[in-house]
NUVOKOL-492721 format. One record per residue: residue number from 0; residue in one letter; x, y, z of N, C-alpha, C in turn. Coordinates in steps of 0.001 Angstrom, whole numbers, plus 524288, in hexadecimal, padded with zeros to 5 digits. Example, Ala and Ser with C-alpha at 12.3 -4.5 7.8 and 13.67 -1.06 7.14 Angstrom:
BEGIN
ATOM/num/residuo/n.c1/n.c2/n.c3/ca.c1/ca.c2/ca.c3/c.c1/c.c2/c.c3
ATOM/0/a/83386/7E9C6/81E78/8300C/7EE6C/81E78/83390/7F31C/81E78
ATOM/1/s/83232/7F736/81BA8/83566/7FBDC/81BE4/83264/8001E/81EBE
This chain:
BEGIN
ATOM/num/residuo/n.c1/n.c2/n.c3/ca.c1/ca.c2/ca.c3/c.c1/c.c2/c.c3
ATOM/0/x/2D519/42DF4/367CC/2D8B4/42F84/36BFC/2DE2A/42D6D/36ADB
ATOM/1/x/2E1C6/43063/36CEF/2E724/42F94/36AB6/2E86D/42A2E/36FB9
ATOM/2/x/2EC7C/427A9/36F32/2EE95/42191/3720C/2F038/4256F/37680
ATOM/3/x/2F204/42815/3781F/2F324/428B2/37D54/2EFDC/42BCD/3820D
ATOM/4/x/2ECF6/42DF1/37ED5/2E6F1/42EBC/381E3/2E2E6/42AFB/38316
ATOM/5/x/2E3CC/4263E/37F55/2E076/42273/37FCE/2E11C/41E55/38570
ATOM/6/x/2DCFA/41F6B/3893F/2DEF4/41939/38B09/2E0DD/4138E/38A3C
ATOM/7/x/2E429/412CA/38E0C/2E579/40E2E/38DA4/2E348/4075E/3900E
ATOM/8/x/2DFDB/40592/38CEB/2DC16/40115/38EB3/2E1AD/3FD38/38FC8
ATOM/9/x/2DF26/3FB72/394CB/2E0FF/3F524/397A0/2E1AF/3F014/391C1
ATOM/10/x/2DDD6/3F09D/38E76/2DFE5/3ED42/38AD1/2E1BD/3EE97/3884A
ATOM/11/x/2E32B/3F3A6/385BE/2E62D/3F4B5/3833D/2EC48/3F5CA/38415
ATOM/12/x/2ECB2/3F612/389D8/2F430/3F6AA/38C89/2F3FB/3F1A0/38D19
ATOM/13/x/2F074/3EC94/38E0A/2F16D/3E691/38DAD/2F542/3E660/388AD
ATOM/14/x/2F0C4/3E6AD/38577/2F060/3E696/37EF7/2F8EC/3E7FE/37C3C
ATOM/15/x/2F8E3/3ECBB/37DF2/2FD77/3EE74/37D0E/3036F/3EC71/3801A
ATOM/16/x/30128/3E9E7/385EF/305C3/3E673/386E6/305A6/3E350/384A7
ATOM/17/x/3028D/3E00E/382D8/303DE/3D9C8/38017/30719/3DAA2/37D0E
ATOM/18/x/304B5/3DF09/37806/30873/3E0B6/3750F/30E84/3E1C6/37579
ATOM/19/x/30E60/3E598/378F4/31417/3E7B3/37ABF/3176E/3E12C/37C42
ATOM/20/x/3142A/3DECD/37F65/3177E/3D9DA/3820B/317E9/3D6C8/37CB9
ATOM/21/x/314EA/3D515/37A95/31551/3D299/37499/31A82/3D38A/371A5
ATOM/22/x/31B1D/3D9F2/370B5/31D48/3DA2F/36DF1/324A0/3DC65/370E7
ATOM/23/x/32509/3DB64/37443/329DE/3DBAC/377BB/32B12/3D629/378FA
ATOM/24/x/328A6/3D1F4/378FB/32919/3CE97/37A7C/32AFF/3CB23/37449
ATOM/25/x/328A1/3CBF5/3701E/32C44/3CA8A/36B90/33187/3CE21/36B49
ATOM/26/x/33129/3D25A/36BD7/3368A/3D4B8/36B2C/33A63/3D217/36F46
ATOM/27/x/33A06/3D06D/373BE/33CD2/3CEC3/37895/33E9E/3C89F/375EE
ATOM/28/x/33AD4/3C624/37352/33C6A/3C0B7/36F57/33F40/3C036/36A47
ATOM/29/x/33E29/3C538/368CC/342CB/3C791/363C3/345FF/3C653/36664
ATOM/30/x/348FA/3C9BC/369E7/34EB8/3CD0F/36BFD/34DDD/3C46A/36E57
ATOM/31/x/34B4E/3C334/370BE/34E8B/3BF51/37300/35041/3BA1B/36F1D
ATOM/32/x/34D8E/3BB3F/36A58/34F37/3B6F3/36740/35526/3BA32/363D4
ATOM/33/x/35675/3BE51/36483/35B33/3C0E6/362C5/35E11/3BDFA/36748
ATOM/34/x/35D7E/3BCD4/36AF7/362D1/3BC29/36E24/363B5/3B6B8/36DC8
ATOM/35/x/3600C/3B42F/36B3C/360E9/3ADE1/36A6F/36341/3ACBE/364DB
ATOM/36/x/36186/3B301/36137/36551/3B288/35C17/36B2E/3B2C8/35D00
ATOM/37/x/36C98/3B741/35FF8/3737E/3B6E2/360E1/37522/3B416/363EA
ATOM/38/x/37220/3B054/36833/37481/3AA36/369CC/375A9/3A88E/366C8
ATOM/39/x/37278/3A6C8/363F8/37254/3A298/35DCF/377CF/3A3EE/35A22
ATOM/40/x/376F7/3A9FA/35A5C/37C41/3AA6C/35732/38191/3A8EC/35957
ATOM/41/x/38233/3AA6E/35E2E/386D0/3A8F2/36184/38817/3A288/36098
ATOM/42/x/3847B/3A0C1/36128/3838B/39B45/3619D/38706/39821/35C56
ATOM/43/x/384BE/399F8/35807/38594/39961/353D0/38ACC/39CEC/35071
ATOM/44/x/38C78/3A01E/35384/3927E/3A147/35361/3961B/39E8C/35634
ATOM/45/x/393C8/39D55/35ADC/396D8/39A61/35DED/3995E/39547/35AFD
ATOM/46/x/39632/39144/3587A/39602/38C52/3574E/39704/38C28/35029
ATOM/47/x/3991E/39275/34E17/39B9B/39301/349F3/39FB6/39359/34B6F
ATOM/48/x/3A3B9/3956A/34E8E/3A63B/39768/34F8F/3AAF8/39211/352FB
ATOM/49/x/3A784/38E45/35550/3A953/38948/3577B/3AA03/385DC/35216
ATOM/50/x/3A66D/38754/34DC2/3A784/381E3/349C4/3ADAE/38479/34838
ATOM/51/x/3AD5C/38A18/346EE/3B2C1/38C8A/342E8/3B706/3896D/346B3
ATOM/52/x/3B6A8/38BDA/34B47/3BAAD/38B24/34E95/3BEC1/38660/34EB4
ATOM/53/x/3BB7F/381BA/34F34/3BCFC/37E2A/3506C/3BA6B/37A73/34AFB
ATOM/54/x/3B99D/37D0D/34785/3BA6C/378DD/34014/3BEE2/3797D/33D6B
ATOM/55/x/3C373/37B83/34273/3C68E/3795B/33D9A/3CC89/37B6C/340FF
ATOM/56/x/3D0D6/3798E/34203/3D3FD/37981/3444E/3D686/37E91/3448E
ATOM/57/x/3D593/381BA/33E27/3D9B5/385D1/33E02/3D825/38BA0/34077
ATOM/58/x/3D313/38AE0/34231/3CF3C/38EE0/343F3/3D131/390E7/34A2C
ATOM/59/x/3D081/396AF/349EF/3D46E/398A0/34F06/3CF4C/39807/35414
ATOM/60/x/3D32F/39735/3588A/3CEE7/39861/35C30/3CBA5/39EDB/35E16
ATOM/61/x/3CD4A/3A010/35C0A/3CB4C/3A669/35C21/3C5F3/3A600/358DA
ATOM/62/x/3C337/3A067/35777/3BF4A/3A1CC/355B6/3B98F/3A1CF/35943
ATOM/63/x/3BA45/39E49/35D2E/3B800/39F5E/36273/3B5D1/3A2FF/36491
ATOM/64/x/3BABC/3A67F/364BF/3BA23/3AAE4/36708/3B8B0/3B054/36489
ATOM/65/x/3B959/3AEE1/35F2C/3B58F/3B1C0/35BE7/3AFF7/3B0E5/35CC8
ATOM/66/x/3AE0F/3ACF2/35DB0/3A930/3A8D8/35F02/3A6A7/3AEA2/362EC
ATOM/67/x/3AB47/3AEDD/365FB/3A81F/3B0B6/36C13/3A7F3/3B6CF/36AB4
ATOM/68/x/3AB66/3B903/366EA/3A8AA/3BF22/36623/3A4FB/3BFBF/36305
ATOM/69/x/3A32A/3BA54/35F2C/39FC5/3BB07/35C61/39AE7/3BBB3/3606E
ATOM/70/x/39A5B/3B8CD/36444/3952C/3B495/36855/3965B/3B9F2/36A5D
ATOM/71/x/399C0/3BBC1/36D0B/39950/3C110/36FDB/39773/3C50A/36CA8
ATOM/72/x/39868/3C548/367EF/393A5/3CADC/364A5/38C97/3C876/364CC
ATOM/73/x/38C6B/3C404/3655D/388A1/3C132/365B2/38520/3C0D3/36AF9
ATOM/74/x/3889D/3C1EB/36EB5/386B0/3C288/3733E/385D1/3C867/37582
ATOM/75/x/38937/3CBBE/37315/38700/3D101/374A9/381F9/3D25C/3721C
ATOM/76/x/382DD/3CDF2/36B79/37CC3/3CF71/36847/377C7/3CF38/36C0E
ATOM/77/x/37875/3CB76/370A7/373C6/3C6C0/37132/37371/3CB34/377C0
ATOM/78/x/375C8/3CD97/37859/375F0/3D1DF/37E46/372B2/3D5F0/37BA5
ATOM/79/x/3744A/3D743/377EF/370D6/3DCE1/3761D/36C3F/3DAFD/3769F
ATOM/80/x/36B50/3D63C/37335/364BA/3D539/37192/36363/3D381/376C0
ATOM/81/x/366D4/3D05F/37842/36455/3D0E9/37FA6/360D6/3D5E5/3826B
ATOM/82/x/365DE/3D8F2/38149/36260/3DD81/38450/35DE0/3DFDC/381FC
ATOM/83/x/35B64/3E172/37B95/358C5/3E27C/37A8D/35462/3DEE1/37B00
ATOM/84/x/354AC/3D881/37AEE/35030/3D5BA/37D66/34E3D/3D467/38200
ATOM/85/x/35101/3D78C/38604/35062/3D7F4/38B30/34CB7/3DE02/38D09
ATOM/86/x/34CE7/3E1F2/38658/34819/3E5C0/38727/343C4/3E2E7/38584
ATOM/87/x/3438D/3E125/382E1/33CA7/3DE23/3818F/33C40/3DA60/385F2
ATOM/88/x/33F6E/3D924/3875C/33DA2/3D47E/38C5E/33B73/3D502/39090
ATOM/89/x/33E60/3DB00/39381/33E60/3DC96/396AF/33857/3DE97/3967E
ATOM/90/x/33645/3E1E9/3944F/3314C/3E36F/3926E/32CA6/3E033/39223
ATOM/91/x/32E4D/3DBD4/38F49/32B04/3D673/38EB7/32A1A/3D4A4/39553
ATOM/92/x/32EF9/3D51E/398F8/32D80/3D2D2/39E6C/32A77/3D5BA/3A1F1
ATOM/93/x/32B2F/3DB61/3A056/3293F/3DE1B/3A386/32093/3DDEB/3A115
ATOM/94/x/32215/3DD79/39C9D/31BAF/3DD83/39A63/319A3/3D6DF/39DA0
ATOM/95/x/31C4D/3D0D6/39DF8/31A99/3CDFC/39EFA/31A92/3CEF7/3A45B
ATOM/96/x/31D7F/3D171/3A732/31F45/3D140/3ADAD/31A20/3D46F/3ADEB
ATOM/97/x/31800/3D92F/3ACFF/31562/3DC63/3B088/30E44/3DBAE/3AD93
ATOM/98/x/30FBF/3DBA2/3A838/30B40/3DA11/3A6B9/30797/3D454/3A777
ATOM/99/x/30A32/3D134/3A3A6/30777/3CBB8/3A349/30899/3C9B7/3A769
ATOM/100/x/30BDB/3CA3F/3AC52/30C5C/3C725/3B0AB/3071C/3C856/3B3A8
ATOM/101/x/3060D/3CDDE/3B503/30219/3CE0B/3B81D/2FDEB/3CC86/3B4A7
ATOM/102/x/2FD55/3CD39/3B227/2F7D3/3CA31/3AEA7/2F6DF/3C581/3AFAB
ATOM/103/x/2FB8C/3C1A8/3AD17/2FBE9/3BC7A/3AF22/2FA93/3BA5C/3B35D
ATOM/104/x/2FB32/3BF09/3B95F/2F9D1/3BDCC/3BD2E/2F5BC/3BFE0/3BE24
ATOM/105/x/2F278/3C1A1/3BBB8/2EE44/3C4C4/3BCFD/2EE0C/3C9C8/3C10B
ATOM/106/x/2F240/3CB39/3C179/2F21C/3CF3D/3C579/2F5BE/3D2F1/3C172
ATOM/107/x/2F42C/3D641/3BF10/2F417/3DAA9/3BDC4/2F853/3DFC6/3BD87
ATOM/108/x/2FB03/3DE60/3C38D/2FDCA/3E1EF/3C39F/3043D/3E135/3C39E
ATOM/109/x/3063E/3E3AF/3C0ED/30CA6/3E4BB/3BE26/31173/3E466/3C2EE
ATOM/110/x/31637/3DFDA/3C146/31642/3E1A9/3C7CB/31AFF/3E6C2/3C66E
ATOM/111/x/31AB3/3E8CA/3C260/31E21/3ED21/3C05D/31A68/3F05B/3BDDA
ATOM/112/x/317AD/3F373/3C1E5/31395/3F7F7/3C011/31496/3FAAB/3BA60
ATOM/113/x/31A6B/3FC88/3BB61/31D02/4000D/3B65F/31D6C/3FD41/3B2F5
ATOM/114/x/31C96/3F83D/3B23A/31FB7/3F6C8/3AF1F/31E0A/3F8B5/3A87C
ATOM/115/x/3182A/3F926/3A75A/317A2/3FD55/3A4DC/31AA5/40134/3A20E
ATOM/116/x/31C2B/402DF/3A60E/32094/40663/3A53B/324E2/4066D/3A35E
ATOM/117/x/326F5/40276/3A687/32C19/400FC/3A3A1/32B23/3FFE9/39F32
ATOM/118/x/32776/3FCDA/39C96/327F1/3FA16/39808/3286C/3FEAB/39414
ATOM/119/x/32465/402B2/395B7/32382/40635/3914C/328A9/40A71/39215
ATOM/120/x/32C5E/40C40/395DE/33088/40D17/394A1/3336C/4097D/392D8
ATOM/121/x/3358A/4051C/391D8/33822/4012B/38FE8/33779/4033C/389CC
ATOM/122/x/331FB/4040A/387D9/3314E/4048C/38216/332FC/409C8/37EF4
ATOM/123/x/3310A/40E63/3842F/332A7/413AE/381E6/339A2/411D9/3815D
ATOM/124/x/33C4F/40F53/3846F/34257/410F4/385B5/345C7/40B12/3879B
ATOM/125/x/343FD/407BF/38260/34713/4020B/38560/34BFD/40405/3861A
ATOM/126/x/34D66/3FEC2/38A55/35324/3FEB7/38AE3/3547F/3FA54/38CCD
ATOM/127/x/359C9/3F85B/38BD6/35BD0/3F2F3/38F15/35A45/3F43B/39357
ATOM/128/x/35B27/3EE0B/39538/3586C/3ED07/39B78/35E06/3E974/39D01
ATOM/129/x/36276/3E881/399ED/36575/3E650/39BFE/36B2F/3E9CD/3966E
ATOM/130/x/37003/3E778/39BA0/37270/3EA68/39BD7/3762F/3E681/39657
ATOM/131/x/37B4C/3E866/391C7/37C7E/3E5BB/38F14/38102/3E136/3920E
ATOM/132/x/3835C/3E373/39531/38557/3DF48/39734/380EB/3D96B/39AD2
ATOM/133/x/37DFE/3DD21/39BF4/37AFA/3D753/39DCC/377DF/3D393/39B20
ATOM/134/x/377C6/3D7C3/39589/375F8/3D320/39001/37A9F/3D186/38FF6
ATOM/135/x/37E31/3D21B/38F18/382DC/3CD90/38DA4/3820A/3C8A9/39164
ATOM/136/x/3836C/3CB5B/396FB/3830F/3C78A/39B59/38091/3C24E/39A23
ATOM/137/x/37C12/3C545/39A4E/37525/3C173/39866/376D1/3BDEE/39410
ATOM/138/x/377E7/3BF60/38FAC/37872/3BC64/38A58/37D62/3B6A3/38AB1
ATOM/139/x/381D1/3BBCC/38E6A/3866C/3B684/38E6E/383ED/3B1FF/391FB
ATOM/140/x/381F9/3B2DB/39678/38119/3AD05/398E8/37CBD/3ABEC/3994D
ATOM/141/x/37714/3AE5E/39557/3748B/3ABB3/392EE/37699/3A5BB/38D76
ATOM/142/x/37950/3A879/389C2/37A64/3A633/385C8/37F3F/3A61C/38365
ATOM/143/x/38327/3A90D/38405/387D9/3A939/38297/38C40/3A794/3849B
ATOM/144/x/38C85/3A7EF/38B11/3911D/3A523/38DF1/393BC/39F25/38B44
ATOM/145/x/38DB8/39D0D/38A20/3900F/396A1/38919/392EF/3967D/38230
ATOM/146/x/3903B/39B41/37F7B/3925B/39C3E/3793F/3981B/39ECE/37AC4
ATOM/147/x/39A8A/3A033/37CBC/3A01B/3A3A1/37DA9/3A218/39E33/380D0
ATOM/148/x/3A122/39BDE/38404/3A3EE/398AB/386AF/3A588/3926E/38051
ATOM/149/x/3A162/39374/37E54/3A2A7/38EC3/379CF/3A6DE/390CF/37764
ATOM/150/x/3A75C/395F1/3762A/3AB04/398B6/3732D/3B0FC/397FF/37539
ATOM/151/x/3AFDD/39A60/3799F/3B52C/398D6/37D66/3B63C/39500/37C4A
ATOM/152/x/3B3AB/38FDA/37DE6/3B51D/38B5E/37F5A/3B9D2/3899C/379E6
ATOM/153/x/3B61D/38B04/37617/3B874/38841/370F8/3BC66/38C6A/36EBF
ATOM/154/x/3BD5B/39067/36FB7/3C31A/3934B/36FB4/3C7B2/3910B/373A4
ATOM/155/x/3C4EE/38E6F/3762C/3C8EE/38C6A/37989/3CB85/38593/37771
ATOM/156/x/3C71D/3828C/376F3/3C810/37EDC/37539/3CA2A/38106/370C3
ATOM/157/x/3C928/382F2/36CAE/3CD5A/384DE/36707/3D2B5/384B4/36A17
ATOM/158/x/3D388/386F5/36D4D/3D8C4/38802/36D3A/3DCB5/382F3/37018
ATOM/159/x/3D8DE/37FDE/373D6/3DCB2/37D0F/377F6/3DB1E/37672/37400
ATOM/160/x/3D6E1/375B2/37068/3D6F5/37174/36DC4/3D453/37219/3680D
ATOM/161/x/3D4C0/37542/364C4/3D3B9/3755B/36049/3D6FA/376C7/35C0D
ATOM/162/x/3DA3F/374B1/359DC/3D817/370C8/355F7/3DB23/36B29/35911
ATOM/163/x/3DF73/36BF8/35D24/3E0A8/36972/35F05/3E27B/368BA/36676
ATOM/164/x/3E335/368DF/3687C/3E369/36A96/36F14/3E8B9/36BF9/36F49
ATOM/165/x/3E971/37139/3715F/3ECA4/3746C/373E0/3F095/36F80/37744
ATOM/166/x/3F43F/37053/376F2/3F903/36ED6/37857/3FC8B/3737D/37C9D
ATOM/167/x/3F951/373E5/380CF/3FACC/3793B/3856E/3F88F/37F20/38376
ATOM/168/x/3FA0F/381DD/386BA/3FAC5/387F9/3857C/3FC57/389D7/3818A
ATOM/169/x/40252/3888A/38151/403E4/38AA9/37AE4/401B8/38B22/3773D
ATOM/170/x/3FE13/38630/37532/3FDD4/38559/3721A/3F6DD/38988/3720D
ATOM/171/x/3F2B7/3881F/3769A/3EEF4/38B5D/3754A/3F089/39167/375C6
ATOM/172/x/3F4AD/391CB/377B0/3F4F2/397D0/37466/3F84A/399E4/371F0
ATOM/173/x/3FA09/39781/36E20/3FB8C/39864/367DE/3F732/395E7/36609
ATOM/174/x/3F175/39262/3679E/3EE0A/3933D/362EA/3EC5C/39886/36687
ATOM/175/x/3EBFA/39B4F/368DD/3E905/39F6C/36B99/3EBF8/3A502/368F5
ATOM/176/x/3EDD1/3A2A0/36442/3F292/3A82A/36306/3F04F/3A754/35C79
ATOM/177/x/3EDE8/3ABD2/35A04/3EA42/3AC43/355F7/3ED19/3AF34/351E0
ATOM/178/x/3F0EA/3AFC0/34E13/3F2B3/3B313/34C00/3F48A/3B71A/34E76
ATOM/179/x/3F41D/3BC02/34EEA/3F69B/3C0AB/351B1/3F46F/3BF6E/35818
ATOM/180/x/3EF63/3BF00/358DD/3EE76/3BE61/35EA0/3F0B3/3BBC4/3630A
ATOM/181/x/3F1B3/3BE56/36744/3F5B0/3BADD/36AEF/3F198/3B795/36C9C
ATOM/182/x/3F34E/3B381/36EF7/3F117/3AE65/3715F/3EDED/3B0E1/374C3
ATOM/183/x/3EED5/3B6A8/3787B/3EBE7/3B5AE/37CCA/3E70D/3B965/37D71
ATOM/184/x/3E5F6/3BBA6/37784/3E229/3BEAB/37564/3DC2D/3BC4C/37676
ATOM/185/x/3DD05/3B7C6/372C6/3D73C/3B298/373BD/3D6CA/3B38F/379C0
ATOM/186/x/3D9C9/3B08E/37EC2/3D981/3B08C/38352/3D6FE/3B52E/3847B
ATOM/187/x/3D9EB/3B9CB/3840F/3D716/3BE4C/3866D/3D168/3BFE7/3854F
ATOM/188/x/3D00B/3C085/38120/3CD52/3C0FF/37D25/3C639/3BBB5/38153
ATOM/189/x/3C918/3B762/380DC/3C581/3B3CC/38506/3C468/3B5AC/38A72
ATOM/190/x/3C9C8/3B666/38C76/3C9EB/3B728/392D0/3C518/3BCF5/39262
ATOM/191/x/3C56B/3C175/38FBE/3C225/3C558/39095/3BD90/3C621/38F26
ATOM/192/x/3BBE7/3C0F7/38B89/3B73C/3BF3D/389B6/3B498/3BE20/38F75
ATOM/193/x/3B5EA/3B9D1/390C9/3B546/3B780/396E2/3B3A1/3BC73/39B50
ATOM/194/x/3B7C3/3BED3/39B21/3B7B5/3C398/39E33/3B290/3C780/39E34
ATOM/195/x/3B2B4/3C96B/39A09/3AEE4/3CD0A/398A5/3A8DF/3C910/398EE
ATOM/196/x/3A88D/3C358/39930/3A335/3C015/39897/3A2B5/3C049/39E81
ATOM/197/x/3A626/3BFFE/3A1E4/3A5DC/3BFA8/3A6B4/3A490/3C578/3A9AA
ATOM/198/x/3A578/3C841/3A792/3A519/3CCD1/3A9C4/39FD0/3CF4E/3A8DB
ATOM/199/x/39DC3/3CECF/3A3EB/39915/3CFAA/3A1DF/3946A/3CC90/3A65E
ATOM/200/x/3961C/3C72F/3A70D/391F5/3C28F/3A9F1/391B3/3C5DD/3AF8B
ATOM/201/x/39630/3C74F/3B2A0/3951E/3CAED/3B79D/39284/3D0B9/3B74A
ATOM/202/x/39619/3D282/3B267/39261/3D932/3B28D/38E7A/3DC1C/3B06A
ATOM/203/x/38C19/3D823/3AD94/3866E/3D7E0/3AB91/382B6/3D56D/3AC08
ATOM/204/x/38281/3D2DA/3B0E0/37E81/3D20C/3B3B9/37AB5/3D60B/3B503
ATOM/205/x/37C05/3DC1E/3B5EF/37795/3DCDB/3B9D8/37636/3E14C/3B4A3
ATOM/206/x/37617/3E074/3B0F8/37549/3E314/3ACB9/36EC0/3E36D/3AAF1
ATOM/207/x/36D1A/3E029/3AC76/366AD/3E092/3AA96/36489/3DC3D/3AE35
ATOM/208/x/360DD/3DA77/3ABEA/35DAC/3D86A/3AE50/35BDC/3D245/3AAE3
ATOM/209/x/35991/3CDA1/3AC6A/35800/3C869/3A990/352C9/3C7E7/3A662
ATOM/210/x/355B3/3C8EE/3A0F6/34FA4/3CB09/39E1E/34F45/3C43C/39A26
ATOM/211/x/352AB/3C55D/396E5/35252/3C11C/3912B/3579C/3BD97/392A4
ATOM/212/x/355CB/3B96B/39064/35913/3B491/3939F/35C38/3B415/38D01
């Protein structure tokens, strides 16, 4: 008899969730050990980028802030893989939520009848479950706020005490004046960094939902 004429035995749809949960549940540990690889990298740009800076007097402060577009390609990296490990996750909760919970409790029944359902549309037709701005959201004040604020900090100290302390205004901005660039390029360039981090933290909130930490 061909598989879809054949019945389907109680141990054998057991049999095939373990599987399914087995093997979604390593993929959900892939994608989450990817988002602990581009921490690591940030991390480790960050604290290259502080030795150049400040080893050696003649070094501009604009290297900082190179720091922070590097950590920012680094952080949109770590949003993507966000969202694609938030499809295996999501799947994985719904198999522990409706399946192994009632088991665990011995009572049997799903408290998401469909959920069935969902799962097996999820497979014909994944799709994010969260929105890209609310992976950013997620990622910056999971792990990145405090890596951009180091950055700041020490573009700032470069300028008001490195290699020696600023002597007023004047003086930090003529070092704030880079070859052709006017002094108030860096500033802006910060102030809309700020801007756009702040704006992101209010309007991507309601973007998805609390899947992968």
């Amino acid at each position: 008899m061909d598989y879809e004429s054949t019945p389907l035995t109680r141990q054998e749809y057991i049999a095939a969730i373990v599987h399914l949960y087995r093997g979604e549940l390593d993929r959900a540990t892939t994608w989450r050990l990817r988002l602990d690889a581009t921490t690591n990298w940030a991390i480790i740009t960050t604290a290259g980028v502080l030795s150049y800076s400040f080893g050696g007097q003649q070094h501009s402060h604009l290297g900082p802030l190179l720091g922070v577009a590097l950590v920012s390609v680094f952080w949109m990296i770590e949003a993507r893989r966000y969202r694609y490990a938030d499809i295996w996750y999501a799947r994985v909760r719904k198999i522990e939520e409706n399946f192994y919970g009632p088991i665990l409790r011995r009572d049997p029944v799903s408290p998401r009848r469909e959920w069935g359902q969902l799962v097996a549309e999820d497979l014909f037709r994944p799709r994010f479950k969260v929105s890209h701005a609310y992976a950013l959201r997620k990622r910056l004040l999971r792990n990145y706020w405090p890596i951009f604020l180091v950055l700041i900090g020490a573009w700032a100290v470069k300028l008001i005490a490195h290699p020696t302390p600023a002597q007023g205004w004047p003086e930090v901005r003529t070092r704030l004046e880079v070859g052709f660039l006017p002094w108030w390029l860096p500033v802006a360039l910060v102030g809309c960094f700020f801007a756009a981090a702040a704006w992101l933290v209010v309007s991507g909130a309601d973007g998805g939902h609390e899947r992968v930490d």
